[in-house]
Each structure stands twice: as structure tokens, then as C-alpha cells.
N, C-alpha and C positions, 0 to 999 in steps of 0.2 A: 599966848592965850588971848580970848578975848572977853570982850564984857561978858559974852554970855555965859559963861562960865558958871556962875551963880545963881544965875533968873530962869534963863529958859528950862533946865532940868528939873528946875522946881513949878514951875509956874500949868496951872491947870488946862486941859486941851479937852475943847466943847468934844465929845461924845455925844452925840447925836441919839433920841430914841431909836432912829433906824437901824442905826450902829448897833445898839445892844439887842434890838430882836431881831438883827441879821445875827450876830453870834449865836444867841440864842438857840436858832434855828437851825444853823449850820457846822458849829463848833468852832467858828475861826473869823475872825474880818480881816480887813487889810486896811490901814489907815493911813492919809497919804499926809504928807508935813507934817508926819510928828516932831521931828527935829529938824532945824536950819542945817546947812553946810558946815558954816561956822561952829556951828556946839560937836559936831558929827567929828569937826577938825581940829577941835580942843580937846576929844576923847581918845579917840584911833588910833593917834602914832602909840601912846602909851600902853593901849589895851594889845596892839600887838606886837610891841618892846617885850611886854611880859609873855605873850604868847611864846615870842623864844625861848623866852629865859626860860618858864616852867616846861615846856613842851618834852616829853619825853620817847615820842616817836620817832625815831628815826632808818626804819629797815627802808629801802629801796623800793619802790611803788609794787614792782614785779612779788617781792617776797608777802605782800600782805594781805591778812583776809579782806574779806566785802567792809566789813564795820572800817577797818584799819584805811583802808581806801576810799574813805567817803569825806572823810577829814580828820584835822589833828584836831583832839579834843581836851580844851584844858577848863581844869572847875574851879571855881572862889578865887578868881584871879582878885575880888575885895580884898582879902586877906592880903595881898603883897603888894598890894598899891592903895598909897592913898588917894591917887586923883581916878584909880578906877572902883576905889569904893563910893569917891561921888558920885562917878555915875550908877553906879547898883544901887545906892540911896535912893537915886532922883526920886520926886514925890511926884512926877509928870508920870510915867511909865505907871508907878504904883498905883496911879488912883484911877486911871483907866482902866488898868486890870480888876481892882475892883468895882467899879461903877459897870463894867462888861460882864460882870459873874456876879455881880449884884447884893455885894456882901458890906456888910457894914466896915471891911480894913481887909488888909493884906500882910502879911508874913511873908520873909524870904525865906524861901527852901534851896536854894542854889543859883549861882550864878556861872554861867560857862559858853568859853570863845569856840567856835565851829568853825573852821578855815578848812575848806575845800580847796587844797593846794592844785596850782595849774594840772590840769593832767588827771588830777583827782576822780575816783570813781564815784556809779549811784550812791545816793541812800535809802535806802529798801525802804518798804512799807512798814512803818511801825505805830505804834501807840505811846506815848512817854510814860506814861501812869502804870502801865506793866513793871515798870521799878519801882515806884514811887509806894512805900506804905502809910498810905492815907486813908483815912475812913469814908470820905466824900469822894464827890466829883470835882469840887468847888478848885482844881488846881487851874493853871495858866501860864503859857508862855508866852513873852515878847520878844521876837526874831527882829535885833537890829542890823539891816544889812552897815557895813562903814562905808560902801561904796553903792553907786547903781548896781544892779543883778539884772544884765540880761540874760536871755533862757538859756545862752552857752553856755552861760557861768553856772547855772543849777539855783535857781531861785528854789522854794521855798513850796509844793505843790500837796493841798488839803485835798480829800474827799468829804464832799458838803454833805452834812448830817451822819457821818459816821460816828460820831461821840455816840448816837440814842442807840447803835445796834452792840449785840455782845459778841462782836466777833474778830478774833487773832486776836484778844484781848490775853492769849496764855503763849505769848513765843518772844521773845528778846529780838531785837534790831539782825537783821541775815539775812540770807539767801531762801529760807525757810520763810522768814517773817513774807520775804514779797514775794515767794510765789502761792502763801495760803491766802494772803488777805488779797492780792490784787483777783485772785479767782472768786474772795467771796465778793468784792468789792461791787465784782463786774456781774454777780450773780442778785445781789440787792439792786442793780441800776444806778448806783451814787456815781458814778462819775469821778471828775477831778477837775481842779482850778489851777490851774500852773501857768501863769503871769509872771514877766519882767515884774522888778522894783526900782520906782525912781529912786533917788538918793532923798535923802529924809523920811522914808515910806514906813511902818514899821506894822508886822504882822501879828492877832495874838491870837492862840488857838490853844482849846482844853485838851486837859490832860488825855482822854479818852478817843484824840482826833486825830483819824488817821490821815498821816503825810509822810509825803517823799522829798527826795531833789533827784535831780537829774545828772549828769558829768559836767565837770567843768572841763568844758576844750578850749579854752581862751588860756594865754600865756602868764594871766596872772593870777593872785587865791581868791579865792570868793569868800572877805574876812567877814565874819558875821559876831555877834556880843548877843546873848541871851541871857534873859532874866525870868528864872522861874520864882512864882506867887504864888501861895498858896491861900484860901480861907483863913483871915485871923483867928478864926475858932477849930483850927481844923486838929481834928485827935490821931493817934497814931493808929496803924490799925496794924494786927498781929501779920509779919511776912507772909507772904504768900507762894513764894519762891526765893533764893537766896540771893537771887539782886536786890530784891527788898529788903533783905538780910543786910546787906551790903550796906543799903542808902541808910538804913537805919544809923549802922555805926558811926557811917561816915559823914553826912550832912544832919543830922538832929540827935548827936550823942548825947544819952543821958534822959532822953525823952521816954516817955513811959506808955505802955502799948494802955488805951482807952482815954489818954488824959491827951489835953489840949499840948500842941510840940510847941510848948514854950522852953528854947533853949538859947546861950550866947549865940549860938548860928544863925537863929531863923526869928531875928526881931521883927517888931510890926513894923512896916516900912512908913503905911500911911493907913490912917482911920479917919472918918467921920467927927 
């Protein structure tokens, strides 16, 4: 380990006015030196130690659907480590997600590893908040690659200002998800952003913001650490479908549909 261990994941990273009305504006930025090498190499080995250990995919590349083929997906990897609940703590991450959505604190709603195994397929077009039963818009995701992402690997690819439209906002992550949203995509004129990441780089995009990745054809995983934020005030709002259904029980049990998800799960990370 090294010194940084303790400073840097706490310590505050200038946000830029430009920064938060490019979010704003587009539903996503990219921020380059969020973290050093060093802290990236005090988290990593651990965040995908555990990735083994809870991982429960194992069929053969060939047997799997689209979702299954896009990576192994593991959640609250907090729960079973403690050096990777420091990093789901950090108050660096957490106060740029809010200083970016402009809210007086942040709440964690879930944390979860994405490794796009070599060989690994697309990630359709989706929206996160299609799961998510939240009453706002106010959620946020921070995409830390543990390594560079060049675009063999499947970086990390937004359509700028899709957060403001209402559309593929009702289909779950598939083969369906990307081929309604990339026709309405391409019928709004939004485009797409799909950039390499240097190593320390780190991406945060709302709940509402549609993105992709692309395959990984490189021989090795494309390990990635996510932290979803939510609004510290943010209330539950009744399912909408049964994956909401789903998030409900499973990352804010015991939260109550209209009241703020004040639960042991989804502490405030960081406030004003």
C-alpha cells in the first residue's frame, strides 16, 4: 500500500464551472486525473480478488445471452471488503457527483464491478434509471476504469443530451434496448462520444443517459469499479416495472415508497 491510501480518495478534485454545465448539458463528462496510478494500485488488486470470489457467471462465452456477454457483473462488493468499502466511501468521487447534479450531498445507491472479460461482447444501449425506483432525476454514475480503456477494450460510449429526451426509457439492457434506442438516437441527431480512457480518467453520467460499450478484442478484461449516487433527498418512487421491483428489495430494503431511502444501505457518503 501506499501513502495514498488515505488522502487522495478523500481529498477534493477542482470541478470546474465548465465541467458541471457540460454535464448539465449533455448528461455525462469525462474527468481526466481523477485518481493517481498509485491509489488506482492500492484499490484494483482487491476490487478484483473479490470480483472472483463473488462472481457467479460462469457458462462459456458461446452459451450466453447479450447482457451475459457484455460483462461479469458483481454488486456491493462494500459489503465483503473492507479496503473496497474505502474506496465506495471515498468523499473525492462523492462530492464531485454532487457538486455535478448540484445537490446539497449524496447517498449510495449501489456499488458494482463491470469487467468486460477478453473476448467479451457489446453493451447495448440502455439507460440505468429504467431500474432504478427513484422519484428524481437527481441519480449518477462514476465509471472507474482500473486500467487505460483503449477502444478495443470497449470504453465507456454516451449519446450527448439524451438524459432531456423520453426515449427507450421502458426496455431493460438487450438486443431490443439497442436496436429501439440506437434508431431513435439516430432519428433525434444525438450522436455519440466514444473515447479511449487514460488510466486515472474517470466518467460520471445520469441516471437518464443513454450509453454503450463496444467489444473487447484485446486478451485481457476491461476491469472497471462503479459507484452509483443518488440525491441525498432522494424518495422512493412506486416500481415501475419489476426490475424496480427488484432494486427496491434489494439495494434500499425497508425504504418506504414517497419517503426519503434513508436505509443501512444507502448512507450519505458526503454533504455540504
Amino acid at each position: 500500500m501506499t501513502t495514498t491510501l488515505g488522502l487522495e480518495i478523500d481529498a477534493p478534485y477542482a470541478v470546474t464551472q465548465e465541467q458541471i454545465r457540460f454535464y448539465r448539458e449533455n448528461g455525462f463528462v469525462r474527468l481526466k486525473g481523477v485518481f493517481s496510478a498509485e491509489t488506482i494500485a492500492d484499490y484494483a488488486p482487491e476490487i478484483t480478488r473479490k470480483v472472483k470470489e463473488l462472481n457467479t457467471l460462469d457458462l462459456p462465452m458461446e452459451q450466453r445471452t447479450t447482457y451475459q456477454k457484455a460483462f461479469l457483473q458483481v454488486m456491493n462488493l462494500w459489503r465483503h471488503s473492507d479496503l473496497v468499502r474505502r474506496f465506495v466511501f471515498g468523499r473525492r468521487l462523492a462530492r464531485i457527483a454532487a457538486e455535478l447534479m448540484e445537490t446539497a450531498g449524496v447517498r449510495l445507491y449501489h456499488d458494482q464491478a463491470l469487467y468486460k472479460e477478453a473476448g467479451g461482447g457489446f453493451t447495448p444501449w440502455h439507460a440505468d434509471q429504467y431500474y432504478w425506483p427513484m422519484a428524481s432525476d437527481r441519480s449518477i454514475t462514476a465509471w472507474v476504469p482500473l486500467q487505460a480503456v483503449p477502444l478495443a477494450m470497449g470504453p465507456l460510449a454516451f449519446a450527448p443530451g439524451s438524459h432531456r429526451f423520453d426515449l427507450g426509457r421502458d426496455v431493460p439492457i438487450s438486443d431490443a434496448s439497442q436496436q429501439k434506442i440506437e434508431k431513435q438516437l439516430l432519428e433525434k441527431g444525438l450522436g455519440q462520444v466514444e473515447e479511449a480512457f487514460e488510466l486515472g480518467e474517470v466518467s460520471f453520467h445520469a441516471g437518464w443517459t443513454f450509453h454503450r460499450a463496444g467489444k473487447n478484442t484485446t486478451p485481457r478484461p476491461r476491469e472497471v469499479m462503479t459507484v452509483i449516487y443518488m440525491d441525498r433527498d432522494m424518495r422512493l418512487a412506486a416500481p415501475r416495472n419489476e426490475n424496480q421491483q427488484l432494486d427496491w428489495d434489494t439495494w434500499c430494503p425497508g425504504a418506504k415508497v414517497g419517503e426519503v431511502i434513508r436505509t443501512p444501505l444507502n448512507p450519505v457518503v458526503w454533504e455540504k
